[in-house]
C-alpha positions as YAML, in Angstrom:
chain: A
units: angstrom
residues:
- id: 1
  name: UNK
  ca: [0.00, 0.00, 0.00]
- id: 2
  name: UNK
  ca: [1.24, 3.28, -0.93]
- id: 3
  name: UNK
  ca: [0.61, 6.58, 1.22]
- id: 4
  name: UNK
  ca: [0.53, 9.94, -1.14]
- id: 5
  name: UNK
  ca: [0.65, 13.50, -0.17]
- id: 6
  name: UNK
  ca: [-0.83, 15.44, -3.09]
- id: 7
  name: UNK
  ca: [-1.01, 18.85, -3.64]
- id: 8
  name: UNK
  ca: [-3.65, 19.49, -6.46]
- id: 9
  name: UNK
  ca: [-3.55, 22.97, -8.76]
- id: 10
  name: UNK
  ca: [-6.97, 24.68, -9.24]
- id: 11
  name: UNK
  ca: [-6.21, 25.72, -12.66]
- id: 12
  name: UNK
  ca: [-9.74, 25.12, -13.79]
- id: 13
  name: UNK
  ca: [-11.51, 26.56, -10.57]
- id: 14
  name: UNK
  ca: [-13.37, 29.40, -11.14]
- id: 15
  name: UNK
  ca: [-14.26, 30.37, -7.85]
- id: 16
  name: UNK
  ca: [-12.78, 28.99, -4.53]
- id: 17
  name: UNK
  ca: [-15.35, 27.28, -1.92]
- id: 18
  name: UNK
  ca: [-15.28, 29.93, 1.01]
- id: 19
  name: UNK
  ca: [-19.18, 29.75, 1.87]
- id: 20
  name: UNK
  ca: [-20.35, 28.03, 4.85]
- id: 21
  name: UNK
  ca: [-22.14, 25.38, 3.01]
- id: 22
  name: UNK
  ca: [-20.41, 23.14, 0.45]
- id: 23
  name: UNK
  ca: [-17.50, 21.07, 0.56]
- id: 24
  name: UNK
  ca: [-14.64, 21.94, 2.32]
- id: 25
  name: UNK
  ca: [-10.40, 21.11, 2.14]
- id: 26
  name: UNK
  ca: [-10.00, 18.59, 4.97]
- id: 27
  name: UNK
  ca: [-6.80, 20.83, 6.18]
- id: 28
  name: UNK
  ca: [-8.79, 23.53, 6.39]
- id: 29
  name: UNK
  ca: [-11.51, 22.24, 8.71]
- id: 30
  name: UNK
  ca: [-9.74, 23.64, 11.56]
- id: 31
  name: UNK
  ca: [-10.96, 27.18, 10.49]
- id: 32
  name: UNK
  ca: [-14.70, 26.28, 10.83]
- id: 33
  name: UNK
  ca: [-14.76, 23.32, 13.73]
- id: 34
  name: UNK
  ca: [-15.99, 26.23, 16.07]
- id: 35
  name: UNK
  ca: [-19.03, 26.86, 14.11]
- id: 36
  name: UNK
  ca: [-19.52, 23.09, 13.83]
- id: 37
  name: UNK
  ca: [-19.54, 22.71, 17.13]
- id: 38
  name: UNK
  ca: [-21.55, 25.68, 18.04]
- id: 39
  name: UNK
  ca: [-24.22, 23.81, 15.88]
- id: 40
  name: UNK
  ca: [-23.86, 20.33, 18.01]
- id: 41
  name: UNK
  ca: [-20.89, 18.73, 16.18]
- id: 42
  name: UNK
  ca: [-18.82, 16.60, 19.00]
- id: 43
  name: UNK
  ca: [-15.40, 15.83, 17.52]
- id: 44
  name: UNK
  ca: [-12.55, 18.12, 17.03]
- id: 45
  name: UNK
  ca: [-10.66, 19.49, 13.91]
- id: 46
  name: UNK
  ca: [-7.82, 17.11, 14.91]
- id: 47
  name: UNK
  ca: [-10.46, 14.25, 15.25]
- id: 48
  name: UNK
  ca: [-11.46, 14.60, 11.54]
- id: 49
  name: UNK
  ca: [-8.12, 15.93, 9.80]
- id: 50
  name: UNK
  ca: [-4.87, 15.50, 11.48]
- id: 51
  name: UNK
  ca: [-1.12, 15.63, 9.81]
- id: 52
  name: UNK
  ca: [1.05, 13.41, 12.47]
- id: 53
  name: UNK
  ca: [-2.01, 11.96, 14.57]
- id: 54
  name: UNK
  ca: [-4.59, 9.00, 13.05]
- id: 55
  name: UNK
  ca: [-8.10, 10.79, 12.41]
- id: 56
  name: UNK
  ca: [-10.73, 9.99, 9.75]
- id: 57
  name: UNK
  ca: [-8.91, 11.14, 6.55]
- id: 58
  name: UNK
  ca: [-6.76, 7.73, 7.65]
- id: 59
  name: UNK
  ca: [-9.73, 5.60, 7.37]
- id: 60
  name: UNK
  ca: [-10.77, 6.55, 3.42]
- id: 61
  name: UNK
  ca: [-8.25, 5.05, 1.00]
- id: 62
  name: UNK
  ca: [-8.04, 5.49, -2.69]
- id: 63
  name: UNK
  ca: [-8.67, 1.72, -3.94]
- id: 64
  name: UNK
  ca: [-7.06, 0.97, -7.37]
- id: 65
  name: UNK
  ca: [-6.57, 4.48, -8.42]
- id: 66
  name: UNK
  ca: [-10.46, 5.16, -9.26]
- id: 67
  name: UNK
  ca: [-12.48, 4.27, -6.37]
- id: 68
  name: UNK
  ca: [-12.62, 4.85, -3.16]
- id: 69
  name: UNK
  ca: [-13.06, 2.81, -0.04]
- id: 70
  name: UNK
  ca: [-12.82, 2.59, 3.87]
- id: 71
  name: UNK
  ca: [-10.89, 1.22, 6.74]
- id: 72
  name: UNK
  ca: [-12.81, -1.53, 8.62]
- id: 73
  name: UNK
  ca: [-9.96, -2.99, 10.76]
- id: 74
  name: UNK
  ca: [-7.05, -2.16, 12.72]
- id: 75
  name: UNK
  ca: [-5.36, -5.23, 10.12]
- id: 76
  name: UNK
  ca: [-6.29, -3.44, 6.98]
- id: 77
  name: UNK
  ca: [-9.79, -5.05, 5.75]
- id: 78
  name: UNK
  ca: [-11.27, -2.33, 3.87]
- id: 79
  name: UNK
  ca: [-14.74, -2.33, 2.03]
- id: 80
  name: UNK
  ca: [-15.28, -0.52, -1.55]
- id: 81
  name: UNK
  ca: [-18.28, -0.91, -4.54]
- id: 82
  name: UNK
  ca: [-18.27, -4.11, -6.22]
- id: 83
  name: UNK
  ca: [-17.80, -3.22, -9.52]
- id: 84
  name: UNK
  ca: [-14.13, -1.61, -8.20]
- id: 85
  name: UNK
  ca: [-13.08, -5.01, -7.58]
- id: 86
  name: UNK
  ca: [-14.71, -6.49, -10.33]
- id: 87
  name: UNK
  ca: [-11.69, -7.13, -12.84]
- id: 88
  name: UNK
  ca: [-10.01, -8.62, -9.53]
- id: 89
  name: UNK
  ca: [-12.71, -11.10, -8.44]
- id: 90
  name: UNK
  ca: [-13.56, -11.85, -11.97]
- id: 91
  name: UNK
  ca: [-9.56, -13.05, -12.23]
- id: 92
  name: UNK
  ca: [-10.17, -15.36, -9.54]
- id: 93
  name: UNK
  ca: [-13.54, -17.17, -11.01]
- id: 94
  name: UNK
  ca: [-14.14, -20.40, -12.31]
- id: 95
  name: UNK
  ca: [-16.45, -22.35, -13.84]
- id: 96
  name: UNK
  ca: [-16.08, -24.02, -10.13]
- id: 97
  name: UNK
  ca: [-16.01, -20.73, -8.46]
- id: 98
  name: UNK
  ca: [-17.65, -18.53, -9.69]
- id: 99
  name: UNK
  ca: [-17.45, -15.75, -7.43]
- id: 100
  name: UNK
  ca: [-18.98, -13.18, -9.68]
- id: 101
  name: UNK
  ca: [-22.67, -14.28, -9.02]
- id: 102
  name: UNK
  ca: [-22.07, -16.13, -5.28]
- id: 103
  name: UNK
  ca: [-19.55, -13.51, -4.16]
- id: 104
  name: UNK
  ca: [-16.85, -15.00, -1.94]
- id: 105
  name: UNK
  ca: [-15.41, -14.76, 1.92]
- id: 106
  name: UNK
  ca: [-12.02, -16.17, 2.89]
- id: 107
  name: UNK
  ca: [-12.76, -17.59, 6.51]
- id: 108
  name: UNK
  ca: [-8.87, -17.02, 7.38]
- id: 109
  name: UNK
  ca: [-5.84, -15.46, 6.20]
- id: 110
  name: UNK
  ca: [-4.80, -18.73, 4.93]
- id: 111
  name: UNK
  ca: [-7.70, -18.71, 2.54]
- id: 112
  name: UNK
  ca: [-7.61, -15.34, 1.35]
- id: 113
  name: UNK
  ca: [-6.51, -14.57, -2.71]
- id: 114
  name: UNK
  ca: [-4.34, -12.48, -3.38]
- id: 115
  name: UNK
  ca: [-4.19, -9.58, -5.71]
- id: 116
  name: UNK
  ca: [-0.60, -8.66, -6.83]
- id: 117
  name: UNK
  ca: [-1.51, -5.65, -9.29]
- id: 118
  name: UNK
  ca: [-4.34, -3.60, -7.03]
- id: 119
  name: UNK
  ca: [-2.84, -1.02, -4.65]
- id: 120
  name: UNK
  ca: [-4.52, 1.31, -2.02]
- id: 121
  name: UNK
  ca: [-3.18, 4.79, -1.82]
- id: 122
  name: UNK
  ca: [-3.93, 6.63, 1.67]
- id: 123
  name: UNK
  ca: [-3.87, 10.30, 1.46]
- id: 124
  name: UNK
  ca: [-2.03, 12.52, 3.75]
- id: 125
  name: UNK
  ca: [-2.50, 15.66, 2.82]
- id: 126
  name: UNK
  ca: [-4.70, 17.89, 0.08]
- id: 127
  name: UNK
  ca: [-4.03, 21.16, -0.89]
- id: 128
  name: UNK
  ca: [-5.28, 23.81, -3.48]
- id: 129
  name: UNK
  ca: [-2.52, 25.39, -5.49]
- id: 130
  name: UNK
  ca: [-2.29, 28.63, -7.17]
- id: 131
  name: UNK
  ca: [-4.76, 29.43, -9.58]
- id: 132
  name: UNK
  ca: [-2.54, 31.79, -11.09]
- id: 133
  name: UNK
  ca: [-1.30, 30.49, -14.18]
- id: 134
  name: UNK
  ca: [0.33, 32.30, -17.16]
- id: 135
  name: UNK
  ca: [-1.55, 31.90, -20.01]
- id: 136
  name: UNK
  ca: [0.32, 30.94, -23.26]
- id: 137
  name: UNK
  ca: [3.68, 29.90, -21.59]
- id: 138
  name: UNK
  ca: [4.98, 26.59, -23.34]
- id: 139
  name: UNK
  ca: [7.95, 24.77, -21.49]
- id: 140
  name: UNK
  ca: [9.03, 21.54, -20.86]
- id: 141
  name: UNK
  ca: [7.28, 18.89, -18.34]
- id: 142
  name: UNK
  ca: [9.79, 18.29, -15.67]
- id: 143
  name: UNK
  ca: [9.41, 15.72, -13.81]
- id: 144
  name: UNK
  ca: [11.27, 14.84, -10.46]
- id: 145
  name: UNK
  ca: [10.23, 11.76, -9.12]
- id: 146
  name: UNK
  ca: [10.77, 11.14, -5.28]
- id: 147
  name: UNK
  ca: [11.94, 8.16, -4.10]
- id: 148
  name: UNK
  ca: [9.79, 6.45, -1.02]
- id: 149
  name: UNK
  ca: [11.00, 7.40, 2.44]
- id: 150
  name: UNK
  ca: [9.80, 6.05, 5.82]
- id: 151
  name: UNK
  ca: [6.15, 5.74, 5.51]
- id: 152
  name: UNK
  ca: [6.46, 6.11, 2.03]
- id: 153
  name: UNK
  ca: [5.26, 9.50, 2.15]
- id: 154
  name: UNK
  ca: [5.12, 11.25, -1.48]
- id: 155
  name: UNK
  ca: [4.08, 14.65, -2.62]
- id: 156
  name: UNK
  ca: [3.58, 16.32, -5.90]
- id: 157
  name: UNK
  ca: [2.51, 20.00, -7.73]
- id: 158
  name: UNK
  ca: [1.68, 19.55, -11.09]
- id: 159
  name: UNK
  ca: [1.25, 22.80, -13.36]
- id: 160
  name: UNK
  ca: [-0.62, 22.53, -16.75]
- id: 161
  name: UNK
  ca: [-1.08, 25.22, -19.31]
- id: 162
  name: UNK
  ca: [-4.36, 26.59, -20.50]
- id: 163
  name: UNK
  ca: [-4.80, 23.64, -22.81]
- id: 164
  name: UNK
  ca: [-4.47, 21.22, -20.27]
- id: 165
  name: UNK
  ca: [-0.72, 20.09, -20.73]
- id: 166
  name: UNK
  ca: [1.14, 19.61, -17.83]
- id: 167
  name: UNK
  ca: [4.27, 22.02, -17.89]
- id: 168
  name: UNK
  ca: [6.19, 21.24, -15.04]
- id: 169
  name: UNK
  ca: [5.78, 18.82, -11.94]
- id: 170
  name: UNK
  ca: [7.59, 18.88, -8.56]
- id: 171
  name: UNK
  ca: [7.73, 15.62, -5.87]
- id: 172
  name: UNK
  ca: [9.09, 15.61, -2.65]
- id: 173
  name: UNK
  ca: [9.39, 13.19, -0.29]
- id: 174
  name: UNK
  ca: [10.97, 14.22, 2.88]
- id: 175
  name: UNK
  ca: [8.39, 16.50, 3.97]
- id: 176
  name: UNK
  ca: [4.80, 17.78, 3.55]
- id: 177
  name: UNK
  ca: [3.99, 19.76, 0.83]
- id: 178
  name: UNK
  ca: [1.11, 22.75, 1.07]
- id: 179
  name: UNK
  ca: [0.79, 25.14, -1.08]
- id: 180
  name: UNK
  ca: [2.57, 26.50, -3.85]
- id: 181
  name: UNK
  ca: [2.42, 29.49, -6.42]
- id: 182
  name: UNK
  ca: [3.71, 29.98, -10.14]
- id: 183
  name: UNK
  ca: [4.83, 33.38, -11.14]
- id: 184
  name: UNK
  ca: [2.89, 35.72, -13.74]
- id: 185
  name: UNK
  ca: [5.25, 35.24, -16.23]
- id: 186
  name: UNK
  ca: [5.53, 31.41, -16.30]
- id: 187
  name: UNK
  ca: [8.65, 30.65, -15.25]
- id: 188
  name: UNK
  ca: [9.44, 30.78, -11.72]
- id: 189
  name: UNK
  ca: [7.49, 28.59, -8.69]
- id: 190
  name: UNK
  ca: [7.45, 28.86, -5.18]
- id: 191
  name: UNK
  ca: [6.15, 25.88, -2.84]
- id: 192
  name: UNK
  ca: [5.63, 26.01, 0.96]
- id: 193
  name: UNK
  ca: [6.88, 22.75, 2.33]
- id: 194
  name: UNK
  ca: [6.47, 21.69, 6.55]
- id: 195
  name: UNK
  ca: [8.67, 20.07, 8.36]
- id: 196
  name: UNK
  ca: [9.03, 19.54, 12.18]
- id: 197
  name: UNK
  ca: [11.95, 21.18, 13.86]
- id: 198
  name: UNK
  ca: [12.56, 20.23, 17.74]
- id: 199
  name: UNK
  ca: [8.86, 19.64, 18.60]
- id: 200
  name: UNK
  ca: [7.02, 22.67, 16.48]
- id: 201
  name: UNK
  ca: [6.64, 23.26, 12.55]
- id: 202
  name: UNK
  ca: [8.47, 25.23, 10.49]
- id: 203
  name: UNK
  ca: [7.51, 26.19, 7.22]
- id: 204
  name: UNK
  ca: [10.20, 26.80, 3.93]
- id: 205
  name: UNK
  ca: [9.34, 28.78, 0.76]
- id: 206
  name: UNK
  ca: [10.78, 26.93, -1.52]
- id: 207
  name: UNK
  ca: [11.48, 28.82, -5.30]
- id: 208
  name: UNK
  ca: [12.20, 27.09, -8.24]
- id: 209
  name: UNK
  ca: [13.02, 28.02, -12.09]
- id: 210
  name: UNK
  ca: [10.67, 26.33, -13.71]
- id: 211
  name: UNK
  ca: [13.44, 25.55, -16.59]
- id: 212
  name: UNK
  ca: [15.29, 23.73, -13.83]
- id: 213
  name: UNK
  ca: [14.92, 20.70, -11.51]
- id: 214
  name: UNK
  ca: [16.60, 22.49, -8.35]
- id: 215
  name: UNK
  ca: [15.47, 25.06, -5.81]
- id: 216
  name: UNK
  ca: [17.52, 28.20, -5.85]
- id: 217
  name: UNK
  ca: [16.55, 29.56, -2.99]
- id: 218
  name: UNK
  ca: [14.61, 28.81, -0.04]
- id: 219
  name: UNK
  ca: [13.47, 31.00, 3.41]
- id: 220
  name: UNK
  ca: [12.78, 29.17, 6.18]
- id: 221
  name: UNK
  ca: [9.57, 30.79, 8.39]
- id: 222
  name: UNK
  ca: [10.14, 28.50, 12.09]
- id: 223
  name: UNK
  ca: [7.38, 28.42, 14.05]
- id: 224
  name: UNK
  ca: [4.93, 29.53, 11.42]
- id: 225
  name: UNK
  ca: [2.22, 27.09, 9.50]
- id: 226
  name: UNK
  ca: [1.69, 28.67, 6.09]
- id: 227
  name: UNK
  ca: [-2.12, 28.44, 5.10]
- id: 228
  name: UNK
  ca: [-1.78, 29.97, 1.30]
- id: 229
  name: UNK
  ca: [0.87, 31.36, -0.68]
- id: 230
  name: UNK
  ca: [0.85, 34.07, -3.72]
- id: 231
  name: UNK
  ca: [2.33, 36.79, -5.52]
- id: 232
  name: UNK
  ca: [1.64, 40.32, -3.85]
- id: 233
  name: UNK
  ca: [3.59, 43.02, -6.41]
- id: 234
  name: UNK
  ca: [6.85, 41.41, -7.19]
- id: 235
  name: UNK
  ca: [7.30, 39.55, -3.86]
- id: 236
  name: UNK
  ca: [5.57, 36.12, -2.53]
- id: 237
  name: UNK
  ca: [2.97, 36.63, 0.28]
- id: 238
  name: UNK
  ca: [2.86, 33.61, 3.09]
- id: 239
  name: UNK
  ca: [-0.28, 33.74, 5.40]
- id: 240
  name: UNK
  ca: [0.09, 32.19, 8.32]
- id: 241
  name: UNK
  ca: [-2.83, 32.19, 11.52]
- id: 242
  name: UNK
  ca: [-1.27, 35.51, 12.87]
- id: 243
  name: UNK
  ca: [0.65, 37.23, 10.29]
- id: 244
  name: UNK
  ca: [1.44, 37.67, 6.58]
- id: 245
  name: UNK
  ca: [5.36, 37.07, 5.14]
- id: 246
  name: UNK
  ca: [6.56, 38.78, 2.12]
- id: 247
  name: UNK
  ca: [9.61, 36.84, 0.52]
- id: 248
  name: UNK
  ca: [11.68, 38.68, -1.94]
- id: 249
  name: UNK
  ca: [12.28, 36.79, -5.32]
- id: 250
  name: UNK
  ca: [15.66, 35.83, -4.17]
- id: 251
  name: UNK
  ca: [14.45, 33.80, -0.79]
- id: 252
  name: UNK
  ca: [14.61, 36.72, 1.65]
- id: 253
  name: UNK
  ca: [12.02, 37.44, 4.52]
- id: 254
  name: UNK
  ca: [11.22, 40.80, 3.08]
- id: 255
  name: UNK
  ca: [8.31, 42.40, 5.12]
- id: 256
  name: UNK
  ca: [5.62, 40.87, 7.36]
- id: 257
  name: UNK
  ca: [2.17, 41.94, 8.54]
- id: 258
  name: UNK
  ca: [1.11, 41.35, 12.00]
- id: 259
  name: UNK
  ca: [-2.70, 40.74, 12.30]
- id: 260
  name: UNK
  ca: [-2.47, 41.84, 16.21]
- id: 261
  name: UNK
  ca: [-4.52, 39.47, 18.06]
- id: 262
  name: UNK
  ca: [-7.19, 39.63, 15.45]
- id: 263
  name: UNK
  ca: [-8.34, 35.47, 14.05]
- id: 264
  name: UNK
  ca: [-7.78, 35.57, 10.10]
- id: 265
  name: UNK
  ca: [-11.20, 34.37, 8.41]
- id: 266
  name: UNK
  ca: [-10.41, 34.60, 4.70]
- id: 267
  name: UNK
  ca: [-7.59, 36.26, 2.79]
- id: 268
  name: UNK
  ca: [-7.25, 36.58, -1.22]
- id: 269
  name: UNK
  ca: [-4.03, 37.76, -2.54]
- id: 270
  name: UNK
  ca: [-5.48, 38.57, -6.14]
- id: 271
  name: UNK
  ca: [-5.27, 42.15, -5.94]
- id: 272
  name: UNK
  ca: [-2.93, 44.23, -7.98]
- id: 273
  name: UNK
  ca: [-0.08, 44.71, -4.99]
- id: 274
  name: UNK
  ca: [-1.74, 43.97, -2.42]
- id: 275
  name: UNK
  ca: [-3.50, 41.20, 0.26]
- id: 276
  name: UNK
  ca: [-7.01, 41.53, 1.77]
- id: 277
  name: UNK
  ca: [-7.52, 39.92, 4.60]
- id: 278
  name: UNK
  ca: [-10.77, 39.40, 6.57]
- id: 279
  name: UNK
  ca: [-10.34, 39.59, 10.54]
- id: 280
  name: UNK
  ca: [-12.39, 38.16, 13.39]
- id: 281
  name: UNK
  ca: [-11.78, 40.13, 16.83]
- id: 282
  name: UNK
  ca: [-13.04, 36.33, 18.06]
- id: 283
  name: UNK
  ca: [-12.55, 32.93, 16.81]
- id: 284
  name: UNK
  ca: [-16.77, 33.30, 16.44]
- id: 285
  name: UNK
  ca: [-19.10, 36.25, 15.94]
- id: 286
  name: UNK
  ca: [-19.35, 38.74, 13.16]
- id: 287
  name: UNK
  ca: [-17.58, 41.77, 14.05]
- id: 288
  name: UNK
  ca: [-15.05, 42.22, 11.26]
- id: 289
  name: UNK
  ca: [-11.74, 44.11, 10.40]
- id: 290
  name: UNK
  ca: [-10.89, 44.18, 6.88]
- id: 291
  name: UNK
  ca: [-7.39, 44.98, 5.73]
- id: 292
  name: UNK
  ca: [-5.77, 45.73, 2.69]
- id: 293
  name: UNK
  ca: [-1.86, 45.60, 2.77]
- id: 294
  name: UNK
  ca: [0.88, 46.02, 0.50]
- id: 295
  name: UNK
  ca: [4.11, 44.65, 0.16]
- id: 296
  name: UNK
  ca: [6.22, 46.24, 2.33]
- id: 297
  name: UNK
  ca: [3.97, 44.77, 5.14]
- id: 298
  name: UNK
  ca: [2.46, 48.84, 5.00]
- id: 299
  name: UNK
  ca: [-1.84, 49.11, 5.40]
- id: 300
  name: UNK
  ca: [-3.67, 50.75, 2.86]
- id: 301
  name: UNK
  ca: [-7.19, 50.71, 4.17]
- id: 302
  name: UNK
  ca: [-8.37, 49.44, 7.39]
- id: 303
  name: UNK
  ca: [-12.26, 49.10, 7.52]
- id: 304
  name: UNK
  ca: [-14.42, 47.62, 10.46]
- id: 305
  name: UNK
  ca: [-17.46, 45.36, 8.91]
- id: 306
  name: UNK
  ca: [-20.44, 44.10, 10.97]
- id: 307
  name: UNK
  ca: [-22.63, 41.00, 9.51]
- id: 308
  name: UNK
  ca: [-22.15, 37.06, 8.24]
- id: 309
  name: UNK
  ca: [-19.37, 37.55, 5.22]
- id: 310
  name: UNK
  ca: [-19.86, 34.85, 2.80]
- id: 311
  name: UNK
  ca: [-16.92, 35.39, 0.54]
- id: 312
  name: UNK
  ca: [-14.62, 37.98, -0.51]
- id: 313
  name: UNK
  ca: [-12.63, 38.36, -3.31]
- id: 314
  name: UNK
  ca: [-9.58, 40.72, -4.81]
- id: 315
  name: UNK
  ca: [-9.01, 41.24, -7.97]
- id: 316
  name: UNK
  ca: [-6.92, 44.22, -9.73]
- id: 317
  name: UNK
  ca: [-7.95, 47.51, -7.96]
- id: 318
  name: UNK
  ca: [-11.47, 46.04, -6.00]
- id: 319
  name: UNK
  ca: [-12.15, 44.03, -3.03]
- id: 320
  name: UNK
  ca: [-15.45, 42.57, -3.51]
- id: 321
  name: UNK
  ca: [-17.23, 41.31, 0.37]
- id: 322
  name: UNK
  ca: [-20.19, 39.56, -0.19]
- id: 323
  name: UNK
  ca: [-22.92, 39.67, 3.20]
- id: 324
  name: UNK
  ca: [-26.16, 37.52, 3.91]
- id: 325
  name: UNK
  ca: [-27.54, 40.21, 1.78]
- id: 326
  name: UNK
  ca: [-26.14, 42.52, -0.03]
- id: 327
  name: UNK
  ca: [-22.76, 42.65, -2.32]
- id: 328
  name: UNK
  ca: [-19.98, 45.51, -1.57]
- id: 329
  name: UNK
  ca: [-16.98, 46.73, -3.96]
- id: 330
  name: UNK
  ca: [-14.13, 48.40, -2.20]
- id: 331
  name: UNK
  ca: [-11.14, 49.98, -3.84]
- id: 332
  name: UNK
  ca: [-7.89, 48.89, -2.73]
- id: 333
  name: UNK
  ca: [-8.14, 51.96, -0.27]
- id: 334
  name: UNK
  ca: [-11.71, 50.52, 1.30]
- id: 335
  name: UNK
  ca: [-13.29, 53.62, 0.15]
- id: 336
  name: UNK
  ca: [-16.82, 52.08, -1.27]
- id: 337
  name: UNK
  ca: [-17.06, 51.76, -4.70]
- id: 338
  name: UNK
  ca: [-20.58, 49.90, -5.67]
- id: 339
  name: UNK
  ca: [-23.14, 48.29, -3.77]
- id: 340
  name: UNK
  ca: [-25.94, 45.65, -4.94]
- id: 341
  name: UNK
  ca: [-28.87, 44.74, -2.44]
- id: 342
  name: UNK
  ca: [-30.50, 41.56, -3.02]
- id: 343
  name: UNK
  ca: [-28.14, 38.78, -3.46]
- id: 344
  name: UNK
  ca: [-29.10, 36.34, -1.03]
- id: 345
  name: UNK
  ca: [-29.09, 33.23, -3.62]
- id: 346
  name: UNK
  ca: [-25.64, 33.75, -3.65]
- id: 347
  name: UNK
  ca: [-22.98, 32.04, -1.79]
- id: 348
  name: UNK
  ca: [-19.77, 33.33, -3.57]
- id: 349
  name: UNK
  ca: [-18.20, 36.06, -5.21]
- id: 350
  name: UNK
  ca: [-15.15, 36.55, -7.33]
- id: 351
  name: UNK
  ca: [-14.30, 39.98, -8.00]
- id: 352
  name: UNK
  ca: [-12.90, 41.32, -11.68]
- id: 353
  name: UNK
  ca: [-10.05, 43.49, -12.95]
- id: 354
  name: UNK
  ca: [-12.61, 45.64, -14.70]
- id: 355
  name: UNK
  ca: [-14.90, 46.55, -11.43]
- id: 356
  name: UNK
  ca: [-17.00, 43.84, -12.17]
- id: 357
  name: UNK
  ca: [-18.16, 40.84, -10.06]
- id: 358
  name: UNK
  ca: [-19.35, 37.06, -10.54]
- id: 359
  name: UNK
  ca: [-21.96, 35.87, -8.29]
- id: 360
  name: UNK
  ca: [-22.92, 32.39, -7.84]
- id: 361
  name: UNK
  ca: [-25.51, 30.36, -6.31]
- id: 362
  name: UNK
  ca: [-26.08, 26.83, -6.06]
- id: 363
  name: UNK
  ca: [-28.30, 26.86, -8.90]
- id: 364
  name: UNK
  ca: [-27.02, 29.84, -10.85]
- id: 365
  name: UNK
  ca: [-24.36, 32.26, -11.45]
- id: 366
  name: UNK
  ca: [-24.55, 36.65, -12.78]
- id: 367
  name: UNK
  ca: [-22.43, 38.80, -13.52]
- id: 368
  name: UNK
  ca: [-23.00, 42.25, -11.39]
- id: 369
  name: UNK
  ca: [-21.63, 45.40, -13.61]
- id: 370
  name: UNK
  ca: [-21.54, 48.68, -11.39]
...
């Protein structure tokens, strides 16, 4: 059996799941277990998703590479759909046995039949990549393939062009791999890998040319878990639980942001230059601080909000923050730009270069032009 750590890129995404409802990254459950629990859930974040500790992403496997299936046993029994083991128990019937149409049930170990080509793959971590790809840019798939370690832990970031080729592909496996962002121009990459370092993590922005197999530079953030990386301006944003990290494009800590007590919510780094990032002056409740900052680690509009934020979004100049009920475009200052009443069939919003907004439902999507 083979343990994989994959790290997926969102190239086709068009908007990122941030509502309360929906599906949501198992790594990120963390962020909303209070709410869960407000609402009568019993187990904790580390119950259901946990990196170094067995939880309940240990018990669903990846049977054969298409199916899935789960954990019964503390000896590996595992149950999945019969037609994902159909080629396998059709290999074993007879004319005798057919075990096709009576099914079959090995009554010991000594009876059981083997099944030298199926594998089960256990996931260890999953994490959305950048969605920022350059459009156009043709190079070379690179592949570096990591030999199994330990556990047999493996990761991977895979980046495809607009026509769906894959373009370059990093593995590593010596430690956990997160997140990872590809330049504007197509040709540089930087991943976050974590690591433990005398009993706490530490996280390493990693940058690669994506003409070359080896890092050239790397900047190590101790103490810090990295929760999303991307390009602010010319320099690689970190965000971390308490604090954004700019990293120059040479693997320096450049600038940083503290958040000052206040619990980060959401945070898009699409804006031209600069973060947004939504505040919590609790872990629950709805007052709000939203934040725009630049590079340098400098605000450039602070902005208290009151109400149940859905999603929020920066793109170009605009921060869009959508509410329960209503839809409101900020510049990059926070000074208001447009607001549209009446969205509550919407659940998320991704803002536009050109002022404009996308808002989607679970039935529909529209596009709101100020």
């Amino acid at each position: 059996m083979k343990r994989t750590l994959l790290t997926l890129l969102a190239a086709l995404a068009l908007l990122p799941a941030l509502a309360d409802e929906g599906m949501w990254l198992p790594s990120l459950i963390s962020q909303r277990i209070d709410d869960m629990r407000a609402k009568g859930f019993r187990l904790t974040a580390e119950d259901i998703y946990s990196i170094n500790k067995a939880s309940m992403k240990d018990a669903v496997v990846l049977f054969d590479g298409g199916c899935t299936g789960e954990l019964i046993s503390a000896e590996g029994l595992l149950l999945t759909n019969h037609h994902c083991g159909y080629d396998a128990i059709q290999s074993h019937s007879s004319v005798e046995h057919d075990y096709l149409t009576h099914g079959f049930w090995a009554m010991s170990r000594a009876q059981e039949l083997p099944n030298e080509k199926l594998n089960v793959k256990f996931l260890v971590r999953m994490e959305e990549v950048t969605d920022r790809l350059a459009a156009g840019q043709t190079q070379e798939e690179i592949v570096r393939k990591a030999e199994a370690e330990g556990k047999g832990y493996k990761a991977a970031v895979e980046v495809y062009n607009e026509d769906g080729v894959k373009e370059f592909a990093f593995h590593s496996a010596d430690s956990f791999l997160m997140t990872s962002s590809v330049s504007r121009d197509g040709k540089e990459m930087a991943a976050v890998t974590m690591g433990q370092s005398q009993g706490s993590f530490t996280s390493s922005i990693v940058l690669y040319k994506l003409d070359r197999q080896e890092a050239y530079a790397t900047c190590d953030l101790a103490g810090v878990a990295v929760y999303d990386l991307g390009l602010v301006g010319k320099r690689y944003c970190a965000v971390a639980e308490d604090s954004l990290h700019f990293i120059d494009q040479k693997g320096r800590a450049a600038a940083s942001y503290s958040y000052d007590g206040g619990v980060l919510r959401r945070c898009s780094l699409g804006g031209d230059g600069y973060a947004a990032v939504l505040l919590g002056r609790y872990k629950v409740g709805s007052q709000l601080r939203l934040v725009t900052v630049n590079s340098d680690g400098k605000e450039l509009g602070s902005l208290d909000l009151d109400g149940d934020v859905l999603s929020m979004s920066a793109c170009g100049r605009y921060v869009a923050v959508l509410f329960a009920d209503r839809l409101v475009i900020y510049n990059k200052n926070l000074k208001e730009y447009a607001t549209l009443q009446g969205v509550s069939s919407a659940g998320d919003v991704l803002m536009r270069s050109d002022g404009s907004a996308v808002l989607a439902g679970s039935a529909a999507a529209s596009v709101f032009l100020p």
